[in-house]
Backbone as CSV, one residue per row, in Angstrom:
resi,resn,N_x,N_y,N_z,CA_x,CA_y,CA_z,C_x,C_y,C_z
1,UNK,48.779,81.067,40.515,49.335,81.122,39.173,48.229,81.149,38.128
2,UNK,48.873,81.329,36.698,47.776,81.684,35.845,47.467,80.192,35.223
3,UNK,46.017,80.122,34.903,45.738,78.861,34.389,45.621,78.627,32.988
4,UNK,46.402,78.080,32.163,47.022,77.655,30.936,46.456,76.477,30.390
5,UNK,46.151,76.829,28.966,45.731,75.383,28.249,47.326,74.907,27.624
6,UNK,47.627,73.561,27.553,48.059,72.518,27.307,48.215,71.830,26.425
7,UNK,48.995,71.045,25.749,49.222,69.787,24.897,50.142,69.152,25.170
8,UNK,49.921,68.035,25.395,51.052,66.968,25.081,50.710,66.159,24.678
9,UNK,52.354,65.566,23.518,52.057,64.216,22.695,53.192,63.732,23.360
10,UNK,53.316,62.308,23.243,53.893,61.665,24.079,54.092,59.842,23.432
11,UNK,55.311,59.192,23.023,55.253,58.147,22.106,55.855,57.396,23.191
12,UNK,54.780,55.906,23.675,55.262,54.930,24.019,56.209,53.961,23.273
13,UNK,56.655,53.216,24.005,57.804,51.906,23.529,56.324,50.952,22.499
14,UNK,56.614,50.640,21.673,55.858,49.574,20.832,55.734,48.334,20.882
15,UNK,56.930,47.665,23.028,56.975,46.223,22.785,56.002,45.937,23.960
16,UNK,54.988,47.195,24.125,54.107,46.948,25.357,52.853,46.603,24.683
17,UNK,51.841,45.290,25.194,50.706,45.138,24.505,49.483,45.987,25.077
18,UNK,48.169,46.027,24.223,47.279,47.358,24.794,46.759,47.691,26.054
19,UNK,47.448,46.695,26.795,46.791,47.000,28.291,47.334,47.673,28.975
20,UNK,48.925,47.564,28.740,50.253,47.951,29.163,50.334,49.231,28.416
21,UNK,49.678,49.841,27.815,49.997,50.756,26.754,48.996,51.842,27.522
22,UNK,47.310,50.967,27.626,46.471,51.595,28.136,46.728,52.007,29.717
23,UNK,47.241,51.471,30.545,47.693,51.633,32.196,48.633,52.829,32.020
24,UNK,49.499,52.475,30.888,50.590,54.173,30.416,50.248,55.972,30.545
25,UNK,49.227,55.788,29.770,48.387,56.860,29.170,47.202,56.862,30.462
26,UNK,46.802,55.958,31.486,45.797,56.552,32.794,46.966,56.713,33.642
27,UNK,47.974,56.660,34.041,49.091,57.019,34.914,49.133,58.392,34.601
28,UNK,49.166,58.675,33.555,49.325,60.664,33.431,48.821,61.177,33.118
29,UNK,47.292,60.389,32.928,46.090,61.376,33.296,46.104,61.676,34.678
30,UNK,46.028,60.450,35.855,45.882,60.670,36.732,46.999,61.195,37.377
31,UNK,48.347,61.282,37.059,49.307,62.648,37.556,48.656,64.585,37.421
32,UNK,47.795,64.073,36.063,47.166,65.748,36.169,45.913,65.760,37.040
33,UNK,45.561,64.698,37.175,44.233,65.025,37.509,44.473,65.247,39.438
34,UNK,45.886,64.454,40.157,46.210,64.777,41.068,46.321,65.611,41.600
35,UNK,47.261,67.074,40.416,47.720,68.267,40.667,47.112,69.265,39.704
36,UNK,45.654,69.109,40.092,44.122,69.662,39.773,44.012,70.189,38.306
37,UNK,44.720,69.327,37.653,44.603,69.703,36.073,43.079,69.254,35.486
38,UNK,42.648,70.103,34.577,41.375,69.493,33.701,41.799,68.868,32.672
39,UNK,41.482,67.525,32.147,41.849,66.794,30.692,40.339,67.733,30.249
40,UNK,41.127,67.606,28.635,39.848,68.424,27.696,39.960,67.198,26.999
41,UNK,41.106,66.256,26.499,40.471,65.662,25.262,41.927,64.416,25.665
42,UNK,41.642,63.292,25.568,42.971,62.627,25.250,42.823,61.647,23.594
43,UNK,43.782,61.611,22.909,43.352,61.302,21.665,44.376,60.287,21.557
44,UNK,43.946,58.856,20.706,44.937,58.138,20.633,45.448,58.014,19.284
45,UNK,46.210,58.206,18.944,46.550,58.288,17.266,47.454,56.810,17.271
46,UNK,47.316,56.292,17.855,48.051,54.751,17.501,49.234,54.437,17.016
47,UNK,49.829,53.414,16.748,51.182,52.878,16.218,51.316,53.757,15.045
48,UNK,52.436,54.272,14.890,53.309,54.888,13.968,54.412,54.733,13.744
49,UNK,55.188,55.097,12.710,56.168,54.889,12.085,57.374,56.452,12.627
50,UNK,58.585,55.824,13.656,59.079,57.220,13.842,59.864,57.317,12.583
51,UNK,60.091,58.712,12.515,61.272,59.513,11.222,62.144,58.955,11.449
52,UNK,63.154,58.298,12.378,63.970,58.348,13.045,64.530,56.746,13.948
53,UNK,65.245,56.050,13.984,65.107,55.362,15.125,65.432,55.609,16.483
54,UNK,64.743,55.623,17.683,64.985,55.947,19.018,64.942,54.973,19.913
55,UNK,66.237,54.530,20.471,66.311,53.757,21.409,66.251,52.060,20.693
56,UNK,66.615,52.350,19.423,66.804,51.142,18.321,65.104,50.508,18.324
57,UNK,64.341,51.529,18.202,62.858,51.448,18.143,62.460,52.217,16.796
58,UNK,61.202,51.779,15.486,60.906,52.523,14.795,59.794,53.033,14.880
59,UNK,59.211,52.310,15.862,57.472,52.656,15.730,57.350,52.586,17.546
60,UNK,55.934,53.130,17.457,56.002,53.840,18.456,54.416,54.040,18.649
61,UNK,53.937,54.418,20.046,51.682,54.485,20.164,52.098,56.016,20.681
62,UNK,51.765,56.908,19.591,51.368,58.050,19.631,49.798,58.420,20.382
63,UNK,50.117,59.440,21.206,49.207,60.151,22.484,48.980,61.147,22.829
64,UNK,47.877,61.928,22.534,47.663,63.594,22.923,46.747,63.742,23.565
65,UNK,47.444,64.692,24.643,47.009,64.899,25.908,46.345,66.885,25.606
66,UNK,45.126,67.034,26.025,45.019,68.651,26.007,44.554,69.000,27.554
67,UNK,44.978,69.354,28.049,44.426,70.273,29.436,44.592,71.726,29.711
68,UNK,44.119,72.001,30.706,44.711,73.138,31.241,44.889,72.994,32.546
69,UNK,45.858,73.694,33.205,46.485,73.922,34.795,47.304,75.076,34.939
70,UNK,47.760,75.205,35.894,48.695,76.246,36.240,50.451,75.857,35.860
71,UNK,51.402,76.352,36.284,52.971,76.320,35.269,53.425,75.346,35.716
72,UNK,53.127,74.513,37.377,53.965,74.294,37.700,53.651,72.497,37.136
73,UNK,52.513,72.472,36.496,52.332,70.855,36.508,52.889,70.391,35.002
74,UNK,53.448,71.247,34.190,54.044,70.812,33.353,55.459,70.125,33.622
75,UNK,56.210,71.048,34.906,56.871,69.982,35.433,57.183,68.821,35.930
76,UNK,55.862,68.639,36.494,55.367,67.540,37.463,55.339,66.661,36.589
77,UNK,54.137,66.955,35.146,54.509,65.520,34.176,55.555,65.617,33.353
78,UNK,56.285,66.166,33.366,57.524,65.782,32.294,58.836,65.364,33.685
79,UNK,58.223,65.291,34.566,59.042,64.552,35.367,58.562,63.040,35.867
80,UNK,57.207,63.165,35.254,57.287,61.685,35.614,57.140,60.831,34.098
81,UNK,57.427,62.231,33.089,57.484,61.029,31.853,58.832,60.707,31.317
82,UNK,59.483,61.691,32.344,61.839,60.898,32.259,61.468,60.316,33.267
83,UNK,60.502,59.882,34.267,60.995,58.502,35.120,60.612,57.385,34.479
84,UNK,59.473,57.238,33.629,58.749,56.206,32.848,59.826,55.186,31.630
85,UNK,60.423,54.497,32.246,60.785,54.134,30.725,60.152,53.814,29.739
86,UNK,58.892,53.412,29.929,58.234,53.551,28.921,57.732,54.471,27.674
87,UNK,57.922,55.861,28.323,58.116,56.640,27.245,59.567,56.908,26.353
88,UNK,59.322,57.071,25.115,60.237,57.225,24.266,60.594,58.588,24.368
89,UNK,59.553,59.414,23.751,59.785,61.252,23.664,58.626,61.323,24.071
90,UNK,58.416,63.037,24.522,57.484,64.061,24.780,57.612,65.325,24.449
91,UNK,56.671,66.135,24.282,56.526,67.323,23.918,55.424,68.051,24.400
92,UNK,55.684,69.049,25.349,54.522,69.579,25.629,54.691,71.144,25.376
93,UNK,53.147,71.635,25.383,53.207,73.393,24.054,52.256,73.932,24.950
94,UNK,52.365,75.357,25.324,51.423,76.476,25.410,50.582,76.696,23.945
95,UNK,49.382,76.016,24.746,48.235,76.588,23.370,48.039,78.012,23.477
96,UNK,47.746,78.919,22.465,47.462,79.886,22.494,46.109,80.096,22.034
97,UNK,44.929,81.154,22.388,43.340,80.918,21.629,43.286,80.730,20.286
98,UNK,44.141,80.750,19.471,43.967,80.487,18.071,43.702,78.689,18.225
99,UNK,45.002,78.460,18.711,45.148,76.849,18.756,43.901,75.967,19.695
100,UNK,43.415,76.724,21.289,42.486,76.706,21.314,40.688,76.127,20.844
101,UNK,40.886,77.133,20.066,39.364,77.705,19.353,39.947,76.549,18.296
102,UNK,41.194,76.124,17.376,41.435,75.202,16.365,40.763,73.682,17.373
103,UNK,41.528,73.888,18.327,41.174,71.953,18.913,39.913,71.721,19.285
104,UNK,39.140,72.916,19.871,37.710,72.963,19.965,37.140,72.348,18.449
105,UNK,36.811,72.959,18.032,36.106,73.253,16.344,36.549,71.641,16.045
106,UNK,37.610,70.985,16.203,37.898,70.228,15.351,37.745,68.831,16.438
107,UNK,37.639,68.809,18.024,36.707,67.954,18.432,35.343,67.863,18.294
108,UNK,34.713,68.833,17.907,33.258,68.818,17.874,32.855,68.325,16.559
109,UNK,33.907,68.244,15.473,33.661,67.910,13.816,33.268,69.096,13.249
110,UNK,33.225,70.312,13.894,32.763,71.580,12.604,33.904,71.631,11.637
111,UNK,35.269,71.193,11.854,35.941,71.278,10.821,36.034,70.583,9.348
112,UNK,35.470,69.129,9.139,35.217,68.489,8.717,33.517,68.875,7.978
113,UNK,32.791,69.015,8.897,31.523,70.024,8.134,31.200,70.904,7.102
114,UNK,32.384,71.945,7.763,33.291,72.813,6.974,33.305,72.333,5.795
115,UNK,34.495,71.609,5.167,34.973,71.152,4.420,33.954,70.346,3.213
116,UNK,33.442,69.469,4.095,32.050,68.512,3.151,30.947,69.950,2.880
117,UNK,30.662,71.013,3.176,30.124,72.253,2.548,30.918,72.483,1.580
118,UNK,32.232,72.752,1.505,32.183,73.497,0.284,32.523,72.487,-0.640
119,UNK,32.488,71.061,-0.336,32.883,70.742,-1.514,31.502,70.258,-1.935
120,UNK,30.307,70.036,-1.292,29.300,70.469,-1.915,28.878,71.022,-3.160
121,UNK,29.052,72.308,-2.194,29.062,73.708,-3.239,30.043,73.924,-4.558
122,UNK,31.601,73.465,-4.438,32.111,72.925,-5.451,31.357,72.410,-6.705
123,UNK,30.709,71.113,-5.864,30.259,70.181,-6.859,28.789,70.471,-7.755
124,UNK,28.187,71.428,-6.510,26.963,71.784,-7.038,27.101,73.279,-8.340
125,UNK,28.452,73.612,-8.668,28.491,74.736,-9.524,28.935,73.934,-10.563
C-alpha cells in the first residue's frame, strides 16, 4: 500500500492525573509504532476548554499525533481509540504536501522567524 502522512488529535477525559494521561498518549504511539508507522512529531497542547460538553465533561488534554504509514493503520488506531475509554473524541486527516511542508516549517520555527522579520522590517520603515 501507499505510504501516507497523518494527523491525529485526540482529547483525553480531564479526571486522569499526568501520568495516567502520559501512559494514554505512549499506548498509541506504540500501537503505530507496532504496525510500522513513523511518529514525526507528537505535540501536547494541554487542558482545554471543549465548545461543547461531552460525556458531561468540559475540558479535556488535547494531543497531536503526525505520522506516516500505509491505509490500513488508521484503522487499527481508531480502533483502539473506541476501545479506550479514556478518549473522549478523535480525528484523524490525510495531510496533503501543502499541509506537509506547513507542519515541517512550523516544527522547525521558520514560521515564527518569518513573522519576527517582517515585523522587523515593519518597524524599521
Amino acid at each position: 500500500m501507499e505510504v501516507r502522512n497523518y494527523e491525529t488529535v485526540f482529547i483525553v477525559t480531564p479526571v486522569l492525573n499526568e501520568g495516567q494521561v502520559q501512559e494514554t498518549v505512549e499506548k498509541f504511539t506504540q500501537v503505530l509504532k507496532e504496525n510500522s508507522a513513523d511518529i514525526l512529531s507528537t505535540e501536547a497542547w494541554g487542558l482545554r476548554k471543549l465548545a461543547y460538553p461531552i460525556q458531561k465533561k468540559t475540558t479535556g488534554y488535547y494531543f497531536c499525533l503526525e505520522f506516516t504509514g500505509s491505509g490500513n493503520i488508521v484503522d487499527l488506531l481508531e480502533l483502539a481509540y473506541r476501545r479506550d475509554e479514556r478518549i473522549i473524541r478523535f480525528l484523524t486527516t490525510v495531510l496533503d504536501k501543502h499541509a506537509v511542508d506547513y507542519n515541517r516549517r512550523r516544527r522547525n520555527g521558520e514560521m515564527n522567524q518569518q513573522k519576527a522579520a517582517k515585523e522587523t522590517e515593519a518597524v524599521a520603515q
